[in-house]
N, C-alpha and C positions, 0 to 999 in steps of 0.2 A: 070690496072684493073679498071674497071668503079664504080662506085659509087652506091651503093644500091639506089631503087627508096626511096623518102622520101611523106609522106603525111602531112602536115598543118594542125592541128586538133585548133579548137573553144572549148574551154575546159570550164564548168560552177564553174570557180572559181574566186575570184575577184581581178585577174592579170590583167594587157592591155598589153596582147601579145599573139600570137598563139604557138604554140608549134609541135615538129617535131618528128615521129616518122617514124621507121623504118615499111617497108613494109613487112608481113609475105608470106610465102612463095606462099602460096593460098589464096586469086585469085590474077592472073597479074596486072601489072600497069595498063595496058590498060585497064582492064577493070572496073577499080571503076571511079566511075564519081560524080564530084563537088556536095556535099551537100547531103551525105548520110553520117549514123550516125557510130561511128566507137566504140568499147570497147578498152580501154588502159588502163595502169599500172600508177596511177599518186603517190608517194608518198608509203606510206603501202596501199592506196586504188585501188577500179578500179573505172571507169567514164567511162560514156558514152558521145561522142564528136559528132562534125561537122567537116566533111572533107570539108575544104574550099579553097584548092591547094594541088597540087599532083608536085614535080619537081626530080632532080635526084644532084645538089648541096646543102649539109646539110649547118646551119651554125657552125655543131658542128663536130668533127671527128665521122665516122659512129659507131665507138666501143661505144662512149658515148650515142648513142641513145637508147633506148629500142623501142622493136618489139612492134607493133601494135597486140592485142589476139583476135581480130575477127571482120569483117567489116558485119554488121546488117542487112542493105538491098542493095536490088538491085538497085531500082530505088531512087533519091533523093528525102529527105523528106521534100526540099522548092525549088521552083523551083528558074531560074535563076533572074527572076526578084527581088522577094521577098529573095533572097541571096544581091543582090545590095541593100535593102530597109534594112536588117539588118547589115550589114556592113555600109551605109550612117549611121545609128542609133548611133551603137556603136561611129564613128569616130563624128560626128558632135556635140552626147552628154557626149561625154569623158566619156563612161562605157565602164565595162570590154568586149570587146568582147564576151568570151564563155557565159556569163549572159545573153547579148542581142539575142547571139543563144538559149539557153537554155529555155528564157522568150516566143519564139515564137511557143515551142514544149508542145503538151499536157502532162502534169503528167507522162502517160503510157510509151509515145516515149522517156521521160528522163530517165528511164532505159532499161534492157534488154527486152524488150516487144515491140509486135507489135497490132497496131489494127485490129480490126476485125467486121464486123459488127454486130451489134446487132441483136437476134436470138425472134420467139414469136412459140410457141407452138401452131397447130390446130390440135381439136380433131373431125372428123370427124369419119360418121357412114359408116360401109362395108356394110351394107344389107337396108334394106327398111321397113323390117321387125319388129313386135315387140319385136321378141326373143323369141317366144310361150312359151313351157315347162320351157325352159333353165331359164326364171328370172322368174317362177312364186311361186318360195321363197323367190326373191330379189324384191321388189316392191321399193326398191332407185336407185338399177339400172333401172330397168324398168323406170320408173323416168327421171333420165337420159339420158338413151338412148331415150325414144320419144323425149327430149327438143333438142337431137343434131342430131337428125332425120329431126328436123322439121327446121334445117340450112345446105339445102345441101353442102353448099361450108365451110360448119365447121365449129366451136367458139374458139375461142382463151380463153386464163387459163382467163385473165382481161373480157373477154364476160361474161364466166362462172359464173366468180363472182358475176357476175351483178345479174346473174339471180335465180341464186341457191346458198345455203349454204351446208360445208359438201358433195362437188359432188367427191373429189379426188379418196377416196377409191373406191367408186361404178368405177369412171372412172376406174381404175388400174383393178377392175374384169372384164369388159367388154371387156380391151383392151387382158386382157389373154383370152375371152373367143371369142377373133377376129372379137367381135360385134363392136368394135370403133377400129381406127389406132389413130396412135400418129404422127404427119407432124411439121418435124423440117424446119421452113419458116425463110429468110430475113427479119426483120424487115423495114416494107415500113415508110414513114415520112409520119403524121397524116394529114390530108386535112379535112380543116372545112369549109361543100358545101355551096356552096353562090348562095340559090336559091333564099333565101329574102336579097339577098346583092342589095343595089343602085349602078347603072351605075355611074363610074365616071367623074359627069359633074362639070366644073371648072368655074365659073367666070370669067369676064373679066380681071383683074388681075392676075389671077391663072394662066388662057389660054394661058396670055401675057407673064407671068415665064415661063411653059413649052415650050413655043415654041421658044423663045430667048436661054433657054438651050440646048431642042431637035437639031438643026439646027447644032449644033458642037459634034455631040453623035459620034465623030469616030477618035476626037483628044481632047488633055489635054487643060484643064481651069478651072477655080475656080471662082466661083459665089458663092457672097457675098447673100443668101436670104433675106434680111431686112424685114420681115415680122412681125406687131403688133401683141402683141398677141390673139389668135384666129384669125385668119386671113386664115389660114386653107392651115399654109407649108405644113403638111403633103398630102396635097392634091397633090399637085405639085409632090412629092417625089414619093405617090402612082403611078401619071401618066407616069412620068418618068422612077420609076421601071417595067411598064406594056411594054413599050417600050423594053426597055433593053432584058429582059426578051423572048419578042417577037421575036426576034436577039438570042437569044440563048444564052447571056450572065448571067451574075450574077449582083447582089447588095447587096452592104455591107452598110449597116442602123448603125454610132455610138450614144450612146446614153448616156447622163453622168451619170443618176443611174440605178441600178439594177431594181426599182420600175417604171418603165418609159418602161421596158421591156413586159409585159404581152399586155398592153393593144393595145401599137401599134402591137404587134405579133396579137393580136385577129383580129385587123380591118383588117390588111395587108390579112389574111386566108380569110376574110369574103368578101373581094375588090375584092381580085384577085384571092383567090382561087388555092394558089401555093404553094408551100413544104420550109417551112420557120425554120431556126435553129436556136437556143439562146446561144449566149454566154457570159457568166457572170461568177464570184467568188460562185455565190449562189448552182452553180451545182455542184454536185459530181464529182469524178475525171472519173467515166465510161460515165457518160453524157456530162463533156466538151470536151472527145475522141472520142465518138461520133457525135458530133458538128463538130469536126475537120476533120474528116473521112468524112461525108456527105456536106462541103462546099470544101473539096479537090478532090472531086471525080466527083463535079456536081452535085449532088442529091437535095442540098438546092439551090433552087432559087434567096432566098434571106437571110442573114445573120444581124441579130439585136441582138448585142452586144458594152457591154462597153469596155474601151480604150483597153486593150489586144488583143481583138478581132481585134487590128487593122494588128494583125501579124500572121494572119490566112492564112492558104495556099486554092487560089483556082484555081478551075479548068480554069474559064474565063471568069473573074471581069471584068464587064463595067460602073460600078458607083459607086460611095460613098459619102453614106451622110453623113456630120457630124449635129447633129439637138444640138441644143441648143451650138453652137460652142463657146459663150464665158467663158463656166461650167466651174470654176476649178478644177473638178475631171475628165478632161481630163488630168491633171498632175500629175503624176506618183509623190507624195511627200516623198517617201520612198523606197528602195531597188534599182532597175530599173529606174532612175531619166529620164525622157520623156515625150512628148506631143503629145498623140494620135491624133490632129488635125492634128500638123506640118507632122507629121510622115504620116499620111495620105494624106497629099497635093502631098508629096514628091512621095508617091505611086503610087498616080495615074499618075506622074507627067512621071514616067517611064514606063508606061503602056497607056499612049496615053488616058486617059478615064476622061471625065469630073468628079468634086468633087465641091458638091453643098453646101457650111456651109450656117445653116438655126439659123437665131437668131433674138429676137425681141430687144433684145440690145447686137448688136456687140460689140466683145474686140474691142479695139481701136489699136490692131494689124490688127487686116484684116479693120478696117477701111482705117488707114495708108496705107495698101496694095491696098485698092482702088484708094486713090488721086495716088498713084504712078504707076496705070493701071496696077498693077499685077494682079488683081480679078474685076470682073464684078458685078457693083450692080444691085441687084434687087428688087424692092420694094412689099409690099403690105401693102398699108394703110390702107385700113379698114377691119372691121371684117366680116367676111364670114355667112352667116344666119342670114344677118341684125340686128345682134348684136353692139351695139355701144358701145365704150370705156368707160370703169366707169369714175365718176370726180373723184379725188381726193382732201380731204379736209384736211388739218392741223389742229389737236387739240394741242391748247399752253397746256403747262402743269404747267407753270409757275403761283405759290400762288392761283395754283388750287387744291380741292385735291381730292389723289387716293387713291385707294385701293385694297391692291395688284395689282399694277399696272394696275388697269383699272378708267379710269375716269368717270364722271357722263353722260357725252355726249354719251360715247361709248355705257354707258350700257343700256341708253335709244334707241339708232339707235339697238343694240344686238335688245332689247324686239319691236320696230315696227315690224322689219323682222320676228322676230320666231310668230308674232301676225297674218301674211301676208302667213304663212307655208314656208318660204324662210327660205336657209341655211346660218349658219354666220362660217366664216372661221379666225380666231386670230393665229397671227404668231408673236412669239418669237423665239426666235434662241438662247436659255437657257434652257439645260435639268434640269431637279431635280424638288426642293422646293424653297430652295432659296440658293444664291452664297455665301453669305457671313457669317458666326457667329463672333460675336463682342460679346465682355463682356462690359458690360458699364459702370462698375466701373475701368476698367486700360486701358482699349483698345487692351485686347488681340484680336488676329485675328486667327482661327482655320485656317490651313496652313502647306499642304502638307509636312509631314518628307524629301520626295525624290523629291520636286520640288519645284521650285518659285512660287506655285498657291496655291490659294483660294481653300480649300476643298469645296465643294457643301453638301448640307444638304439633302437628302431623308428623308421624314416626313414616310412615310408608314414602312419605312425597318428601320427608327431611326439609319440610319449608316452617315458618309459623305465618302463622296466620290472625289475621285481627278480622272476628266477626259483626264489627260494625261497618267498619268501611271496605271490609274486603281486601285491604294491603296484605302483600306475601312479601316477606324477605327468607333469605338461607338463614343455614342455623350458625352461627358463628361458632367455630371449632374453638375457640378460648374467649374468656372474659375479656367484653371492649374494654373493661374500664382498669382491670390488673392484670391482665393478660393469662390469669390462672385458665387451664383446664378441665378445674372440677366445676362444673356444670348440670346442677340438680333438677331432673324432669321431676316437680311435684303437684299433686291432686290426679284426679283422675278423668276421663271421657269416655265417650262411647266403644273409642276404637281401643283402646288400655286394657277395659273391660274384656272385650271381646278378646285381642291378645292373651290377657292372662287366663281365660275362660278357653281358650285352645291347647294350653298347655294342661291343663286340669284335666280335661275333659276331650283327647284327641280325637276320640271315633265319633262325634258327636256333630251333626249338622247346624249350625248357626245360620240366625238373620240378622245384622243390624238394621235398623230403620233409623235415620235422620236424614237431614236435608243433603248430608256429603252422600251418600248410600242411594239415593233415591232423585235422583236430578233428572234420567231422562223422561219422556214423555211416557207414561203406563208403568212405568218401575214399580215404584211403588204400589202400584193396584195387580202387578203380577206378585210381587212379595210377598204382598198380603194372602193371595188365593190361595200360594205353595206352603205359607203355615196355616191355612184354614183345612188343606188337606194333608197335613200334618209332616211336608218334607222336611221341616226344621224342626227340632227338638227345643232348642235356645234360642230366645228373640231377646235383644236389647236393642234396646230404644230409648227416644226424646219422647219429648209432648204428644208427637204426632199420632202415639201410640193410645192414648190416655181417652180417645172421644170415640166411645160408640161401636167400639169396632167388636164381631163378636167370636173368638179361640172358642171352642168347646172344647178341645181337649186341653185346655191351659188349668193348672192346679195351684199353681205356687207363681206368686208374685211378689219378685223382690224390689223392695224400693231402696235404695242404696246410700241416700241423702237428701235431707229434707231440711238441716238444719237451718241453710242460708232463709230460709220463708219466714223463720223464728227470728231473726237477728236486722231483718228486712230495716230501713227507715222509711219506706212508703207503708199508711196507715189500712192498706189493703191487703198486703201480704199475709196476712193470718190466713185471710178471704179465702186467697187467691189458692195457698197452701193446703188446706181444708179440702176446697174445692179436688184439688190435683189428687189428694190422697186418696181422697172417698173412689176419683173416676178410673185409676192407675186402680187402684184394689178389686175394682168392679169386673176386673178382666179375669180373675179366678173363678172355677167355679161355677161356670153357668151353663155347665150342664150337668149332668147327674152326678159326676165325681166332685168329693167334695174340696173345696177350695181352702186356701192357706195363703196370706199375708205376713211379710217379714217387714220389716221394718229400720232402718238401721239409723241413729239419732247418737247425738252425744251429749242430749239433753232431753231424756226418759220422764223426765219428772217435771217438762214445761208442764205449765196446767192447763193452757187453751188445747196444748195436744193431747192429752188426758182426757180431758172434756170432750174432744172428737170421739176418743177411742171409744170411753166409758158410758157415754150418754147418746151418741149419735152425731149427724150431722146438724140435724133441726133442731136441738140443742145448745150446740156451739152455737147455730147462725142467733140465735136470740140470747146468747149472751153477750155476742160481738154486737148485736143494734143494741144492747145496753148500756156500752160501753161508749159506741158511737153518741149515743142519745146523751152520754151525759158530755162527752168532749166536744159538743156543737159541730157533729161532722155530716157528711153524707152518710145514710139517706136523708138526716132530718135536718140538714141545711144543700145547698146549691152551691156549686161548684165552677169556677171558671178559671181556667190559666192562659196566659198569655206570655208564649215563649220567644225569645229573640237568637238570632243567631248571627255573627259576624267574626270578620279574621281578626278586632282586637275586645278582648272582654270589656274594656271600658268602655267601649261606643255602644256594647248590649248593657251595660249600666245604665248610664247616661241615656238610653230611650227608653229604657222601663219605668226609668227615675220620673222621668215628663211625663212618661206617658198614666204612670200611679199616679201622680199632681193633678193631671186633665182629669182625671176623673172623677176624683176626688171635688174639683172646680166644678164638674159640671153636673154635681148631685147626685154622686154616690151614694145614697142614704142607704142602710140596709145591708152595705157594704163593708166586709173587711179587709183591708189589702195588707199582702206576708210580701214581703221583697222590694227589691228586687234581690234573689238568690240563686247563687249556682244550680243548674241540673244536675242529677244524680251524675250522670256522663257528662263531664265540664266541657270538656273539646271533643268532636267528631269530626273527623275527616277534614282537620286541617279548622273548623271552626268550631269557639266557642259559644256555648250554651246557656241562656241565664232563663230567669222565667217570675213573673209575679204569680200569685194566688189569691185568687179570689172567694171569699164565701159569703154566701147573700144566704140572709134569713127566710125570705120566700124568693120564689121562681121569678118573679116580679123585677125584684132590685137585681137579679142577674142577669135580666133576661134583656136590658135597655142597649141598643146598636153599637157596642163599644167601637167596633171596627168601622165604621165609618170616619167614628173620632181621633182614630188610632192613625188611618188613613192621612189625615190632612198633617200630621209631624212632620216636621223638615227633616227628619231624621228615617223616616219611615220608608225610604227610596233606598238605605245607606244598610240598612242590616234586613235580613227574614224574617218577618214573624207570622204569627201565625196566634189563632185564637182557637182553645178548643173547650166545648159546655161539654159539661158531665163527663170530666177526664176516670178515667179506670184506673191508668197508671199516673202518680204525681211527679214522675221523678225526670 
């Protein structure tokens, strides 16, 4: 007697293995096919999976298997390639398989549901007519009906509202009185006409990018864009996507934040004039299924979203950009452990289709990748609209003094520009009031219940606040621990800043931008617009400020503290620091007026900072891979950690301890293992934090299934862990 057919399902739970199920009676073997979604019995639940093999050898006796209770669809819901791109994933970054299937399906398709396209209501008129007798007691219908008279081809509810308030009812009588129909339509993807769009014409540089990329548009490569900032990659990108495009293919645009989203979608509409999708966290769960549906199906041209979006299914992809490639919110730092850039190389890499990473300071991994002619660089040194690069100046801070973190230099360059109508841009990368409370009679320190950190002080809300786990308590009016009243708010944040910057400067419109400032839905993309067209004079900001974003009328960017990047114990922060300065500096200056960088340091005379200033970015970065090269670090070794987390620190000892032993046991060669050692952050949120380190001499001796091994611990049920290749941050 032959063996029942069996199917291979991807199950979204955080095992690493697939799992076998029995085939039900309808439909035949033959006829389901690789990579449609299957419902199963897992546990007291059901799940919905990924058929990812079909064979007719279990590895379990067929009695123990349980039947499969209904296969979803017909056709697969990722095609073959992008089946290889998630499976490459799971295997290269040791996550559970069914999660990395699971991560690549919208909301809807993770259960029992299918998409469907979005639907829009037109109400159009049956007659020509005014409706003589019939509405001449309804004068709102009447109303009405002339306004959707005078639209022969109909208005849609969103038209309606434009124009009229209150139309429903009146509509609802006309449509019984078979003076309007009701026309359930496709929702089409919105086109924004570009009759006042400029042609795209590219510079001699720009022209020289596109056509060194164009010339291989029909096989795989990776071009490094090295492009200063303003220098006008997006240019290049736009010509490259009009190409593609022209071909009949797609473009997928990544992008590292959410906010970086609108404004490249407006020009892309307004350039090309082509049916453009977004994908981000920010949308609802029927708008990111919709996204899905219209780049699977062909409808979207072009596809601009962040890293998830790198597991989008489409019809047929012939480019991808990654823009701002060194961002580390290309790294998935929680749940789903991945690197939307790598993952994307690897994409295209199986799809035959150029991938363009566009940066003005490359990681010093795709640098690496260039001395080693895996990736092709491409330069563009100067700025696009004859805009020229700001200087940048270092103000010592040293037995100078400040207040709240602003010096007297700064606040003189602030008041020439706001004197000149020029915008000044201050970047801190510290939310709140201020970091720290100190008592100054014992030296208490206010300090998180459920983590190693500094609560942050909110002056307006009078709470503190811990940005790791989000705990709020009040401010305690005396010292818990001496009952004193002297209570010292010291360092500074964003809102500090701005405070003392309202006192300075009272007649002067402010923006802060951070995560407290900008929480609701479009905030932050309306903020942006109202200093694009110049309602604020003063922007201070976090991070979010520092990627891409483009002020013209910005002159003067002050960076306010830098020093913590210098002082760093993760062996990146130079990197990382480099990186932030070059991009926070890039926002001066680009456009005709010229630009000015301040800088403020209490350490004038680092030398890797110097080396930024004096020699460039591309500079620095090849002194830092010299450095790496000789301290056996990444890029020229491999990298893996393995972090634990539990409510007693010993029990994360004692499993790192085994778990560096098994390893060790089972043929580590190649391998050097650091720990087990605290994380930078010891405790979060009530539990502490430990971690081993791993560095493998080639990809090889790092790249063996730890987590499988890691898996079978008796200990491994009892704390979190978590495996991540090619960590950014070590800490």
């Amino acid at each position: 007697m032959s063996s029942p057919p069996i199917l291979k399902l991807a199950l979204p739970v955080p095992l690493y293995r697939y799992f076998e199920y029995r085939l039900p009676a309808q439909p035949t073997f033959g006829d389901i096919r690789i990579g449609v979604r299957a419902r199963v019995p897992f546990g007291n639940q059901t799940l919905v999976g990924i058929v990812v093999g079909k064979h007719r050898s279990p590895s379990l006796p067929p009695g123990k298997l349980k039947a499969v209770l209904e296969i979803l669809d017909d056709e697969p819901v990722f095609d073959p390639v992008l089946q290889k791109v998630l499976f490459w994933t799971a295997s290269y970054y040791q996550q559970p398989p069914g999660e990395v299937f699971s991560a690549a399906l919208p909301g809807v398709l993770r259960k029992n549901r299918r998409i469907t396209a979005a639907t829009c209501t037109i109400y159009r008129a049956c007659t020509d007519q005014a409706g003589g007798q019939v509405l001449h007691n309804a004068p709102k219908q009447h109303q009405v009906l002339e306004l959707i008279q005078s639209h022969p081809g109909g208005l849609s509810s969103g038209e309606m509202n434009a124009r009229m308030t209150h139309w429903r009812p009146a509509v609802r009588a006309l449509i019984g009185k078979g003076l309007v129909e009701e026309i359930i339509r496709e929702q089409t993807m919105a086109r924004t006409p570009n009759t006042r769009a400029q042609p795209l014409i590219l510079n001699q540089e720009q022209q020289h990018a596109y056509e060194q990329i164009c010339r291989n548009m029909q096989e795989f490569g990776t071009y490094l864009l090295a492009g200063v900032t303003g220098s006008g990659k997006t240019e290049v990108y736009l010509a490259l996507a009009k190409d593609v495009i022209h071909h009949g293919r797609q473009v997928l645009i990544l992008v590292p934040e959410i906010g970086l989203t609108p404004q490249l979608v407006r020009r892309i509409e307004t350039r090309l004039n082509v049916p453009v999708a977004r994908m981000h966290s920010d949308l609802n769960a029927g708008e990111r299924a919709q996204a899905w549906l219209q780049a699977s199906t062909g409808k979207a041209d072009i596809v601009v979203g962040t890293r998830s979006a790198v597991f989008l299914s489409f019809k047929n992809l012939g480019l991808i950009v990654v823009d701002e490639e060194h961002d580390l919110s290309f790294k998935q730092q929680d749940g789903l452990l991945y690197n939307a850039r790598d993952v994307a190389i690897y994409r295209a890499k199986q799809l035959s289709v150029p991938v363009v990473l566009g940066s003005a300071t490359p990681s010093l991994e795709s640098q690496h990748n260039v001395h080693r002619s895996h990736y092709q660089r491409i330069v563009l040194s100067k700025r696009a609209k004859r805009a020229k690069i700001p200087q940048v100046k270092l103000i010592d801070l040293r037995s100078k003094p400040v207040t709240d973190g602003l010096s007297s230099e700064l606040i003189q360059a602030i008041d020439a520009e706001l004197m000149n109508r020029h915008q000044v841009l201050l970047f801190l990368n510290r939310r709140g009031y201020a970091p720290f409370l100190l008592c100054h009679e014992c030296a208490w320190t206010a300090e998180c219940s459920r983590c190693n950190a500094h609560m942050v002080f909110y002056k307006k809300q009078n709470i503190l606040k811990c940005h790791h786990c989000l705990n709020q308590e009040q401010v305690p009016a005396a010292c818990p621990q001496c009952n004193s009243e002297n209570i010292l708010f010291l360092g500074e944040g964003t809102q500090r800043i701005e405070d003392r910057l309202k006192e300075i400067f009272p007649n002067t419109a402010m923006a802060r931008i951070d995560r407290d400032s900008t929480r609701g839905k479009n905030t932050l993309q309306d903020r942006l617009d109202d200093i694009r067209k110049g309602k604020y004079q003063i922007i201070i900001g976090t991070q979010m400020l520092t990627k891409g974003h483009d002020f013209p009328n910005v002159t003067l960017v002050g960076i306010l503290n830098v020093d913590h990047g210098l002082l760093s114990s993760d062996f990146r922060a130079t990197e990382h620091l480099a990186q932030l300065i070059v991009q926070v500096s890039g926002r001066a200056g680009r456009s005709l007026h010229k630009g000015k960088v301040l800088l403020q340091t209490h350490q004038p005379e680092h030398p890797l900072l110097n080396c930024l200033l004096t020699r460039g970015y591309r500079e620095f970065s090849e002194e830092v891979l010299k450095q790496r090269e000789s301290c056996g670090l990444p890029p020229y070794t491999f990298m893996l950690l393995i972090r634990a987390r539990a409510h007693q620190q010993d029990l994360t000892y004692r499993f790192l301890q085994d778990v560096k032993s098994s390893m060790l046991c089972a043929g580590a060669s190649g391998l050097n293992l650091f720990g087990p050692i605290p994380a930078n952050l010891e405790r979060k949120a009530g539990m502490y934090q430990s971690l081993v380190v791993a560095i493998a001499s080639s990809r090889n001796a790092r790249q063996k299934h730890w987590a499988e091994l890691i898996q079978q611990h008796p200990l491994a049920k009892r704390v979190r862990w978590t495996i991540e290749v090619d960590p950014l941050e070590t800490g």
